[in-house]
C-alpha positions as CSV (number, residue, x, y, z in Angstrom):
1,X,-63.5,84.8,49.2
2,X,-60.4,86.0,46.9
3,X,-59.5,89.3,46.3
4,X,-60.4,88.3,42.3
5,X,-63.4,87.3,43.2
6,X,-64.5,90.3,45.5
7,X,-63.6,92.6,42.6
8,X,-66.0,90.6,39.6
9,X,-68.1,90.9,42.0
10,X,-67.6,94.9,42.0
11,X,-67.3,94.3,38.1
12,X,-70.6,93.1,37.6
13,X,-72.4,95.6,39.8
14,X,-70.3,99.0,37.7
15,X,-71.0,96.9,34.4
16,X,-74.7,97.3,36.1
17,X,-74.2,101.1,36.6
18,X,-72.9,101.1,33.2
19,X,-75.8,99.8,31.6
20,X,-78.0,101.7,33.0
21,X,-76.5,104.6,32.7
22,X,-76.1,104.2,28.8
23,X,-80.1,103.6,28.7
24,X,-80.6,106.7,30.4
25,X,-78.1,108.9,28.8
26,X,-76.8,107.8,25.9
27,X,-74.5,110.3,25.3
28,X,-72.5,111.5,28.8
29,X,-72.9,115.0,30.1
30,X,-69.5,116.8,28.7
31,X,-67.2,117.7,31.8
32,X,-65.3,120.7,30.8
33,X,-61.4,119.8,30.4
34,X,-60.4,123.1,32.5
35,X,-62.7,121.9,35.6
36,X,-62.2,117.8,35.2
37,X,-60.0,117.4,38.1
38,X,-62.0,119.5,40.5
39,X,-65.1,117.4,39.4
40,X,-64.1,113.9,39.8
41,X,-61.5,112.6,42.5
42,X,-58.9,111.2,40.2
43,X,-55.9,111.7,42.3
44,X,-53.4,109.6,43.2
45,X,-52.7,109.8,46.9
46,X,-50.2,107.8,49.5
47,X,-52.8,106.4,51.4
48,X,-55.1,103.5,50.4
49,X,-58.9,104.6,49.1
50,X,-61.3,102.0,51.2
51,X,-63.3,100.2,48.8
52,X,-66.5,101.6,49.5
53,X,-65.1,104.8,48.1
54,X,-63.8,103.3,45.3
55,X,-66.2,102.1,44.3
56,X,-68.2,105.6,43.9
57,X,-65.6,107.0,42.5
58,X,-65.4,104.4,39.7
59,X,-69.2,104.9,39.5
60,X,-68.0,108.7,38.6
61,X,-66.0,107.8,35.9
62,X,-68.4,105.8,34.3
63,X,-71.2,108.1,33.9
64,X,-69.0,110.7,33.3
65,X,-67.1,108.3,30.2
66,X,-68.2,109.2,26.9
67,X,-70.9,106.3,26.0
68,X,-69.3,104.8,22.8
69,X,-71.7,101.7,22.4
70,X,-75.2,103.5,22.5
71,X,-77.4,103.9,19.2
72,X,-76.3,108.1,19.2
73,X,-72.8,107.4,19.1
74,X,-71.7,108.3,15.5
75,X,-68.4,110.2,15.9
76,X,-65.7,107.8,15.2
77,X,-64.8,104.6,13.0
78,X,-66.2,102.4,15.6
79,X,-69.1,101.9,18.0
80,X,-71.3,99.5,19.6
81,X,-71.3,96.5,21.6
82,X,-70.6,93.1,19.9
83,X,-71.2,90.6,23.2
84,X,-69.2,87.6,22.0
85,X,-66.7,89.4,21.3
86,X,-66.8,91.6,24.9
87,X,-66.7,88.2,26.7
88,X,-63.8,86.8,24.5
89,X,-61.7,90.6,26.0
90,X,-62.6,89.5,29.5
91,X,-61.2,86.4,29.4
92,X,-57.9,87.6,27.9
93,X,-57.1,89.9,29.8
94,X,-57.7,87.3,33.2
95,X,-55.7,85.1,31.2
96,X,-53.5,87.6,30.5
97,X,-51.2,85.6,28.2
98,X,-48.4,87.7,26.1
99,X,-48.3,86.1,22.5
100,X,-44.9,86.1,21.4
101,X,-43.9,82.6,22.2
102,X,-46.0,79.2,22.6
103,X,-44.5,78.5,25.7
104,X,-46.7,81.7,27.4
105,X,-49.7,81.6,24.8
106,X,-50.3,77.9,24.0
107,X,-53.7,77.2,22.0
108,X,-54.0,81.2,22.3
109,X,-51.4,80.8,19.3
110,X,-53.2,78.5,17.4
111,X,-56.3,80.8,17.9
112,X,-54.3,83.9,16.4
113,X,-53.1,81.7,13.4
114,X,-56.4,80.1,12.5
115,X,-57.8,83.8,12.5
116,X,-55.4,85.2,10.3
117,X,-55.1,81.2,8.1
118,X,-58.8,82.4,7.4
119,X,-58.2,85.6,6.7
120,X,-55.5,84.9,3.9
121,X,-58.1,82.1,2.6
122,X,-60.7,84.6,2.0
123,X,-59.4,87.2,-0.1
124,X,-57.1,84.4,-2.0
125,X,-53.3,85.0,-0.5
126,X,-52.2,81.5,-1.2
127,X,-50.4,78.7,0.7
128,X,-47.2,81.0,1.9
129,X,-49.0,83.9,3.3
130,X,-49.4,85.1,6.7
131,X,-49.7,87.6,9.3
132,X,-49.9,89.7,12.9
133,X,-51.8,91.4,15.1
134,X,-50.5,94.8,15.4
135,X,-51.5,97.6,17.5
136,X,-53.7,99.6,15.2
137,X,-54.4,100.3,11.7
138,X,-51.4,103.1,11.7
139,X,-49.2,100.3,13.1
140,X,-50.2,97.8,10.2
141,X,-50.1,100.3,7.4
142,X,-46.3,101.2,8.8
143,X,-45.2,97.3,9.2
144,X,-46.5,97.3,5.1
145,X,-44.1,100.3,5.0
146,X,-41.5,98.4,6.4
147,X,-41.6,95.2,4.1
148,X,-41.5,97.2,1.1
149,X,-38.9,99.0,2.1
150,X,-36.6,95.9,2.9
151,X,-37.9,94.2,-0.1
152,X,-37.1,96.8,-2.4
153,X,-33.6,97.7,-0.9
154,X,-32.3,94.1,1.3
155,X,-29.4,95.5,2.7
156,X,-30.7,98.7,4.0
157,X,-31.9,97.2,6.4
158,X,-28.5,96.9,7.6
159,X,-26.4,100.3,6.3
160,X,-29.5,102.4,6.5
161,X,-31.5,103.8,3.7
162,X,-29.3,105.3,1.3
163,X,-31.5,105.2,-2.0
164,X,-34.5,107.5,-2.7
165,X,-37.1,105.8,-2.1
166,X,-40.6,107.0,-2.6
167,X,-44.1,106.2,-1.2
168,X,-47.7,106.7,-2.9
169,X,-50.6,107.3,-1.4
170,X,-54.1,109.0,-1.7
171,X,-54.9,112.6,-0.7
172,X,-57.8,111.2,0.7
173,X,-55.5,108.5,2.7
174,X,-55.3,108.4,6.5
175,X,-52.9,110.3,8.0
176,X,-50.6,108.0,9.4
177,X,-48.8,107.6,6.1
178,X,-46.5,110.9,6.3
179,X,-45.6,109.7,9.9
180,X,-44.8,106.1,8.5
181,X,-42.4,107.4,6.1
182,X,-40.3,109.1,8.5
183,X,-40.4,106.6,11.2
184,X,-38.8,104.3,8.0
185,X,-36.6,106.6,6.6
186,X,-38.1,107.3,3.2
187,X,-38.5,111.2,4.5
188,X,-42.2,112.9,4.8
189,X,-41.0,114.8,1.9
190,X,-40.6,111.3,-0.7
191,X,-44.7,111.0,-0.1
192,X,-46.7,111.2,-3.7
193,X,-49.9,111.8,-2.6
194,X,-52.3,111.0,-5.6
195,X,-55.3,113.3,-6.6
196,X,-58.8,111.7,-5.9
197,X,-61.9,111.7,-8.1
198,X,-64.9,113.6,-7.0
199,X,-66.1,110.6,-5.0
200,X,-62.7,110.4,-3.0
201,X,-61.2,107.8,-5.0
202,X,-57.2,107.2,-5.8
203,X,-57.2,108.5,-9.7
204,X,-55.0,105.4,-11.0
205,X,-53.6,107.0,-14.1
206,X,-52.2,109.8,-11.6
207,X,-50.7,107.5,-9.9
208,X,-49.1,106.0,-13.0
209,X,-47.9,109.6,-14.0
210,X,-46.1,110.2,-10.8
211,X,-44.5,106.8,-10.6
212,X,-42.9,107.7,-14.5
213,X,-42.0,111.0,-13.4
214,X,-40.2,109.7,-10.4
215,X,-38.5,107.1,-12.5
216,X,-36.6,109.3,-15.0
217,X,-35.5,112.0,-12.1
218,X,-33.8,108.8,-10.3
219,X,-36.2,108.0,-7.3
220,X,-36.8,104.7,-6.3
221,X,-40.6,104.0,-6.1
222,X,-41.2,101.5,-3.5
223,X,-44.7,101.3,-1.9
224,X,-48.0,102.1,-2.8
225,X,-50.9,102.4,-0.3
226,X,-54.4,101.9,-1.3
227,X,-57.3,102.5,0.9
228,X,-60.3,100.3,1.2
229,X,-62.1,103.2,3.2
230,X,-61.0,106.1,3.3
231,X,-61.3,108.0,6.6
232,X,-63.6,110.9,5.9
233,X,-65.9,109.7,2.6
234,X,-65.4,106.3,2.8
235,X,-64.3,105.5,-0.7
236,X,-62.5,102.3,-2.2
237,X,-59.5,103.4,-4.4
238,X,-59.5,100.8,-7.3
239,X,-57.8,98.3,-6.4
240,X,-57.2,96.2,-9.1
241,X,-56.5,98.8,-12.0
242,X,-53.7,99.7,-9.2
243,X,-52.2,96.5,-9.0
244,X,-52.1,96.7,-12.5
245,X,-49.5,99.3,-12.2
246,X,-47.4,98.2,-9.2
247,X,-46.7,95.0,-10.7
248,X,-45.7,97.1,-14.1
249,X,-43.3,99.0,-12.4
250,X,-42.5,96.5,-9.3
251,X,-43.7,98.4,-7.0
252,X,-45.2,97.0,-3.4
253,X,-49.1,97.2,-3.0
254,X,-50.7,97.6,0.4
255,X,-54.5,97.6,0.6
256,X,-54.7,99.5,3.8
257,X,-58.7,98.4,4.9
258,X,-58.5,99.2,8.8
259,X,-61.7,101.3,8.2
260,X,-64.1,98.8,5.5
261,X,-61.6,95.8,4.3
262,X,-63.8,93.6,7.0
263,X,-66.0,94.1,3.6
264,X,-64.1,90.6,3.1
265,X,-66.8,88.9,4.7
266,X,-69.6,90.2,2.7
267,X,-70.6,88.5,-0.6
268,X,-72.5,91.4,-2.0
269,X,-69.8,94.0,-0.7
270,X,-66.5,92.5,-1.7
271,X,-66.5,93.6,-4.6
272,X,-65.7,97.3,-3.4
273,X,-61.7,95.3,-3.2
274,X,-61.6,93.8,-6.3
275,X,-58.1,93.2,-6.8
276,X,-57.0,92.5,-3.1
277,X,-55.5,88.9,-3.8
278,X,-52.9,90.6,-6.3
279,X,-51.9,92.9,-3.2
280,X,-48.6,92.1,-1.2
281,X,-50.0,92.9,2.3
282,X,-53.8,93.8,3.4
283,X,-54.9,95.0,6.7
284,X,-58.6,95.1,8.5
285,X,-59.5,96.0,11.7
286,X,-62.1,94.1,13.3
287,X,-62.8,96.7,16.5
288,X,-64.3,99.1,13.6
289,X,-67.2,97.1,10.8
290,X,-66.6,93.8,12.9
291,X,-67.4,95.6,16.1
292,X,-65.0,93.8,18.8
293,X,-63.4,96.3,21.7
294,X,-60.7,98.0,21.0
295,X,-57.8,97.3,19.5
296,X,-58.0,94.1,17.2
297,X,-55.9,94.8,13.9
298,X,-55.0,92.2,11.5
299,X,-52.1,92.6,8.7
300,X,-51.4,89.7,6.1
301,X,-48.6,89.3,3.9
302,X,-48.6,87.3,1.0
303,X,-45.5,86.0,1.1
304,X,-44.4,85.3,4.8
305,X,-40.8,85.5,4.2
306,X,-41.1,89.1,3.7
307,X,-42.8,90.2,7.4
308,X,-39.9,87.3,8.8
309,X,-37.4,89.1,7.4
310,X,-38.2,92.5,8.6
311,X,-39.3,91.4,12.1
312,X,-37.6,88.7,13.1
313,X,-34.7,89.4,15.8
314,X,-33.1,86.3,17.4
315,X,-33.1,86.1,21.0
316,X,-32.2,82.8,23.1
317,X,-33.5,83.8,26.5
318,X,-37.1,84.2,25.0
319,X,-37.6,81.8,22.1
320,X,-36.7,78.2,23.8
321,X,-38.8,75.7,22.6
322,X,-41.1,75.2,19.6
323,X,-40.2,76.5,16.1
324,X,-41.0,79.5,14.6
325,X,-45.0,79.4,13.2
326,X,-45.4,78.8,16.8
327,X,-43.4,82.0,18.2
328,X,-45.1,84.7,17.0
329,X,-43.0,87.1,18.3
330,X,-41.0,86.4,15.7
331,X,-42.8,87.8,12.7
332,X,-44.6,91.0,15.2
333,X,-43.6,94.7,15.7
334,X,-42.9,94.1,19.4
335,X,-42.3,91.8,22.0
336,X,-44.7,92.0,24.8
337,X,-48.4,91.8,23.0
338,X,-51.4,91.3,24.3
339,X,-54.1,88.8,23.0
340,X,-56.3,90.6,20.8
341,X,-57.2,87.8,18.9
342,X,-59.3,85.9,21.4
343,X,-61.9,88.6,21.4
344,X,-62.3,88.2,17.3
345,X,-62.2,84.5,17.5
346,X,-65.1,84.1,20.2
347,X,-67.3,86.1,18.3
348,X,-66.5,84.5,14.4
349,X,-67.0,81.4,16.6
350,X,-70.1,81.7,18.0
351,X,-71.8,83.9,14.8
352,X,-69.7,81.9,12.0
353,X,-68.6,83.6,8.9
354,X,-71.9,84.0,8.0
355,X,-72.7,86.2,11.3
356,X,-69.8,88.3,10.1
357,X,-71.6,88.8,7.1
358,X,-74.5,90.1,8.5
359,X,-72.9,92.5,11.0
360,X,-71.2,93.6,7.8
361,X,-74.3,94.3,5.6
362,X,-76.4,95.8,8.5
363,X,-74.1,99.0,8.5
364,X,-74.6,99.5,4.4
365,X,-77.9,98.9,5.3
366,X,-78.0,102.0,7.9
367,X,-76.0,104.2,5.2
368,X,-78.8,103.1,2.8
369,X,-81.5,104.2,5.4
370,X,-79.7,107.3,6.1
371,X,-78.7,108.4,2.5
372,X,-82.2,107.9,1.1
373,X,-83.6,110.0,4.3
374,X,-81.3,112.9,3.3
375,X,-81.5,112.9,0.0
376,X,-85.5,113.0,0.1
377,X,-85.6,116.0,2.3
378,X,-85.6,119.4,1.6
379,X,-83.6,120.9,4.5
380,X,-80.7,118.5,4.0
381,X,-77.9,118.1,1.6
382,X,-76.3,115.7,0.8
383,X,-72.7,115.1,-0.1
384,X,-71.3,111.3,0.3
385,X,-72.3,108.1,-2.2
386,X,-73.2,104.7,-2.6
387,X,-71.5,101.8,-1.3
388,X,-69.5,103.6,1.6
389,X,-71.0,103.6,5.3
390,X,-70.4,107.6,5.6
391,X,-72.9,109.4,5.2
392,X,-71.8,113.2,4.5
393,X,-74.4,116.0,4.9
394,X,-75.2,119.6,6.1
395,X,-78.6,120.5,7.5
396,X,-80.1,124.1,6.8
397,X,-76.8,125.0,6.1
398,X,-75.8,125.6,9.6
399,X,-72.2,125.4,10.2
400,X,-71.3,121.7,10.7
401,X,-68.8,121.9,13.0
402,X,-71.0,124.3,15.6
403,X,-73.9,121.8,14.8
404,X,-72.0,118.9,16.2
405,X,-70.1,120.7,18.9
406,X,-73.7,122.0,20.0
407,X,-75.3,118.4,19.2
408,X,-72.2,116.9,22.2
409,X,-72.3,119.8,24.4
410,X,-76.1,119.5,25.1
411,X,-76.3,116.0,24.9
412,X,-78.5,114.7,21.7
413,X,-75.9,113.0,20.0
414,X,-71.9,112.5,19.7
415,X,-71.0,112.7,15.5
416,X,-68.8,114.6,13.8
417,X,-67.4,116.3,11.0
418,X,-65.3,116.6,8.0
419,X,-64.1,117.9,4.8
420,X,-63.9,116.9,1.1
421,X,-62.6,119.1,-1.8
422,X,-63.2,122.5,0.6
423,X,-66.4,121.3,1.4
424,X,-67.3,121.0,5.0
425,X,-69.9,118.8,6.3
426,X,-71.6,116.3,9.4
427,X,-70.2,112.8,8.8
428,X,-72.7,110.4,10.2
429,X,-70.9,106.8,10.7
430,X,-73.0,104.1,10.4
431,X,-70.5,101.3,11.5
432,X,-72.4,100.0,14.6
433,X,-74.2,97.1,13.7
434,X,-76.0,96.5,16.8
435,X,-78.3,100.1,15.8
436,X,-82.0,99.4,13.7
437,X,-83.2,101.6,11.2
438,X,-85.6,103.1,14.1
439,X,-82.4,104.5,15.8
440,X,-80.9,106.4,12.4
441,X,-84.1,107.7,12.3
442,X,-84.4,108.8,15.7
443,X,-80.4,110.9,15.2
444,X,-82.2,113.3,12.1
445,X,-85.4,113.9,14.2
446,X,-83.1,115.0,16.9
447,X,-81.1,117.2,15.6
448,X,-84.4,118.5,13.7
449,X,-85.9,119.1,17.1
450,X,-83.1,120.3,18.5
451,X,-82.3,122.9,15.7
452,X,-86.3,124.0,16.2
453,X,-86.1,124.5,19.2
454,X,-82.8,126.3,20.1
455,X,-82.8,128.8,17.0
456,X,-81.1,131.3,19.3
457,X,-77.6,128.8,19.8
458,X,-78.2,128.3,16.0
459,X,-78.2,131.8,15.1
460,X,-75.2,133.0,17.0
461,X,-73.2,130.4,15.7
462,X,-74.2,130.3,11.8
């Protein structure tokens, strides 16, 4: 027997441990950061480990791995276990094709490209659109960034920026945005971030101010970044009274969705992006309300000239045969890329767009179940709305961020926390679709019984 073949073998019996382990305890015993390396063996060494120890010490890190697909994992903007789309990562990476030209790729290509054809098709790009995988939301949302900056100035691309070019985002917008603008020139201080509405929402006619303002003191607006979820309340900016304005003032639009644009697939959700087809690039990420592993981000453009014009890089030792829809590396952020879209592809194949749909309306679904739960119930407040899948609260009004860090720390449930308007409170993320009603339940009687019965960690902390 192969080497390969000895080690699925080992595979299968750690995804075993796995399994059981997350049925056991769903959320890992926490390994304190200052005493991780004298608990588990992770050192490197000269010598060779036998395989027999290996294999414990993998065991190790498993259990000791914070469990990210169990029904009391809450904390980030994904979770779950979508098993199409697990089988689909498995076979990339033993295929372990890098997708920048055809000749390496082949129908993994054609795969990519049907994904992101589809993609375009649904929120109405039009026949010259298209698009990449890129490493991560932050990564789309700067390749956005990018285009707008070469579109709006074509030769800086060359000299260097020279103009002063501004950027306009949401105060409620993810982070990455201030980076983005350095990375691209436009300077952390030429971000406009735009006052929200008390639900979290870009206030359009602020934006509208600060674009006229800029104007007449002789900056160059150039890109404006909407969020379809933002990061802590989950609100949609409105789109299309935006795209109103950045076509008034010729300004590029960005709908950054890595968080809830997957709301594409949902008939009675898609609403919530309105607007989207007037956009000039879009991004989802299917590893958060799609559930696939980590990462598996999608930007579209569109007009496709604009991401080849920014991206594209000749280069005769790599791109030898084919033409250019086939060479992806000619319209991505880097070279060598991993397949990412395989794992989206096996799942939208096996579920159809339909099964998207559903995975899609199962997490409002869970908000629903656990909005209506807190707002019925004395002890709770609560402080997120309708139509986003965070759900913002405080219970007894203990201090949120003990709560959680005592909720992890004694293992009853990984979620955390977050602010709006100098309001702090538990954010509850309801984005994996694989949890029932039952289990959203089952994370408020928990922290209810956990509260009752360890009043003296509540009082020293409150």
């Amino acid at each position: 027997m192969s080497d390969i073949q000895n080690d699925l073998l080992l595979f299968n019996e750690l995804v075993q441990v796995l399994l059981e382990e997350e049925k056991k305890h769903p959320v890992a015993k926490r390994i304190d950061a200052d005493v991780l390396y004298d608990t588990i063996d992770l050192s490197l060494k000269d010598e060779a480990m036998l395989d027999v120890s290996l294999k414990e010490t993998l065991k190790d890190v498993l259990v000791a791995t914070p469990k990210t697909a169990t029904n009391l994992f809450f904390n980030q903007l994904f979770g779950g276990r979508q098993s199409k789309a697990v089988l689909g990562d498995l076979l990339a990476v033993l295929l372990n094709n890098s997708m920048y030209t055809y000749k390496v790729a082949g129908p993994q290509v054609g795969i990519e490209q049907e994904i992101i054809r589809k993609s375009c098709d649904i929120i109405g790009y039009g026949d010259k659109s298209n698009g990449t995988f890129p490493t991560g939301g932050s990564m789309s949302n700067y390749m956005a960034l990018i285009m707008a900056r070469d579109a709006k100035d074509p030769e800086g691309r060359y000299r260097g920026v020279t103009q002063n070019l501004t950027m306009y985002t949401s105060k409620e917008s993810h982070y990455s945005n201030a980076k983005n603008a350095s990375f691209a020139g436009l300077g952390r201080n030429n971000v406009r971030y735009i006052e929200a509405d008390t639900e979290g929402r870009m206030l359009s006619k602020k934006l509208e101010e600060q674009i006229i303002a800029d104007i007449e003191e002789g900056y160059v607006p150039t890109f404006i970044n909407a969020t379809a979820g933002t990061t802590v309340l989950g609100a949609f900016d409105p789109i299309e009274e935006i795209a109103v304005i950045s076509e008034k003032y010729n300004v590029w639009l960005h709908v950054d969705g890595a968080y809830c644009g997957s709301v594409i697939f949902s008939e009675s959700k898609k609403h919530l992006i309105k607007g989207v087809d007037k956009s000039d690039s879009f991004s989802y990420n299917a590893h958060k309300m799609i559930g696939t592993p980590l990462t598996c981000s999608i930007i579209l453009v569109k007009d496709k000239k604009q991401l080849h014009d920014s991206f594209s890089n000749e280069a005769d030792y790599l791109y030898q045969t084919d033409g250019d829809d086939f060479n992806l590396g000619k319209t991505s952020f880097q070279c060598g890329r991993r397949n990412d879209a395989l794992k989206f592809w096996t799942l939208w194949k096996s579920v159809g767009t339909q099964g998207l749909e559903k995975i899609v309306n199962q997490q409002f679904d869970l908000a629903n179940t656990a909005r209506d739960y807190v707002a019925n119930h004395p002890d709770y407040t609560l402080y997120s709305y309708p139509d986003a899948i965070s759900v913002c609260f405080n219970y007894k009004n203990i201090d949120p961020k003990e709560l959680c860090t005592l909720l992890y720390q004694h293992q009853v449930a990984v979620v955390g926390f977050g602010a709006f308007n100098e309001t702090n409170f538990i954010r509850l993320v309801t984005i994996n679709a694989t949890n029932i009603k039952e289990d959203i339940l089952n994370f408020f009687k928990a922290i209810e019984v956990f509260v009752d019965e360890n009043q003296n960690l509540i009082e020293a902390v409150d």
